[in-house]
C-alpha positions as CSV (number, residue, x, y, z in Angstrom):
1,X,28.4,-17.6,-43.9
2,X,30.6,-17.3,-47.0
3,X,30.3,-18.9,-50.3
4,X,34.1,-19.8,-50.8
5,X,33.7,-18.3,-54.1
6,X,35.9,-16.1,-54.8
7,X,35.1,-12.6,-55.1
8,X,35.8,-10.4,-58.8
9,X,38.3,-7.2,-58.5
10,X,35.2,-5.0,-58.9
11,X,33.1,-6.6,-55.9
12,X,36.8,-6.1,-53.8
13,X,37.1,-2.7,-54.9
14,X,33.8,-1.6,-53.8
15,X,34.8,-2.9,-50.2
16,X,35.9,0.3,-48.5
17,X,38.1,0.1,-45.0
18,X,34.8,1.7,-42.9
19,X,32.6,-1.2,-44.2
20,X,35.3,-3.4,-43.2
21,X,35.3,-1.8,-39.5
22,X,31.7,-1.6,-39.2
23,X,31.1,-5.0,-40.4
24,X,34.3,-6.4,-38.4
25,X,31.6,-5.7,-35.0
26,X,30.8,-9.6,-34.5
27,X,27.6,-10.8,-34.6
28,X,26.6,-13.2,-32.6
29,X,27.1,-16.5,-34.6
30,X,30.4,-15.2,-35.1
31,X,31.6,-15.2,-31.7
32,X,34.3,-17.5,-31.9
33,X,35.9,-15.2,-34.3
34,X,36.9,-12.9,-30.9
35,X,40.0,-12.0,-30.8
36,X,41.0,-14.3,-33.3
37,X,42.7,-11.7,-34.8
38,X,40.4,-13.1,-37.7
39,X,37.6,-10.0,-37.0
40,X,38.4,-7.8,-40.5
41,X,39.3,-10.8,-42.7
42,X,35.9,-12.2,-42.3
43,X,34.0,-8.9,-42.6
44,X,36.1,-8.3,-45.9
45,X,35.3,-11.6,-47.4
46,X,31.7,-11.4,-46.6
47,X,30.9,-7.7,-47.8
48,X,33.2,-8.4,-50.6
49,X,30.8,-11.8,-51.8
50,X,27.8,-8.9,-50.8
51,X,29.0,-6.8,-53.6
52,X,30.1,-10.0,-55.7
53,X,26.5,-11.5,-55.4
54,X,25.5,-7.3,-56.3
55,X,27.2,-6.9,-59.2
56,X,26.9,-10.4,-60.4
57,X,23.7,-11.5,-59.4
58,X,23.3,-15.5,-60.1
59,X,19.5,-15.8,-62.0
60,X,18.8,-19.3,-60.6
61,X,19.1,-17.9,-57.0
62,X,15.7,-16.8,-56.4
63,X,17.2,-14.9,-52.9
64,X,18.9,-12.7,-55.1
65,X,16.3,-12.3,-57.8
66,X,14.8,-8.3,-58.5
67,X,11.1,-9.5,-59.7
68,X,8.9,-6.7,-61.1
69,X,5.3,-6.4,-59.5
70,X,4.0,-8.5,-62.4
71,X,6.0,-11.2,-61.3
72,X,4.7,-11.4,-57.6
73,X,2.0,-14.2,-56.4
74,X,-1.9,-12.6,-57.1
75,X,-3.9,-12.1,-53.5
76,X,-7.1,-13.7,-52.8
C-alpha cells in the first residue's frame, strides 16, 4: 500500500536496483500486478516511501514512532 506521497531525493537515492529486484517478487495482495509490466515501479515506490517514512519519520504516527523503554506500558 502506498501513501501517494511523494518520496524526497534522499529516500529515492537510498533505493538501490537489487532492492528494487528483490522487492519486485509479488506478494500476494499484489498479484494483479503480474505481468503488468508494473512489477519494479511498485517495488520502487514502496521501498522508496520505506526510506521516506525512515528518514523522515512523521511524530504523530505512532507505527513509526522509536519509544525508549521508559516510554513502554508498566506490567502487572
Amino acid at each position: 500500500m502506498t501513501t501517494q506521497k511523494q518520496p524526497s531525493p534522499e529516500a529515492l537515492d537510498n533505493v538501490t536496483e537489487d532492492n528494487v529486484e528483490t522487492r519486485s517478487e509479488l506478494l500476494p495482495e499484489e498479484a494483479a500486478l503480474k505481468g503488468s509490466g508494473m512489477e519494479e515501479v511498485a517495488a520502487e515506490v514502496i521501498l522508496a516511501e520505506s526510506e521516506e517514512r525512515t528518514i523522515h519519520p512523521d511524530p504523530d504516527d505512532a507505527q513509526g514512532a522509536h519509544r525508549q523503554s521508559a516510554e513502554t506500558a508498566d506490567l502487572p
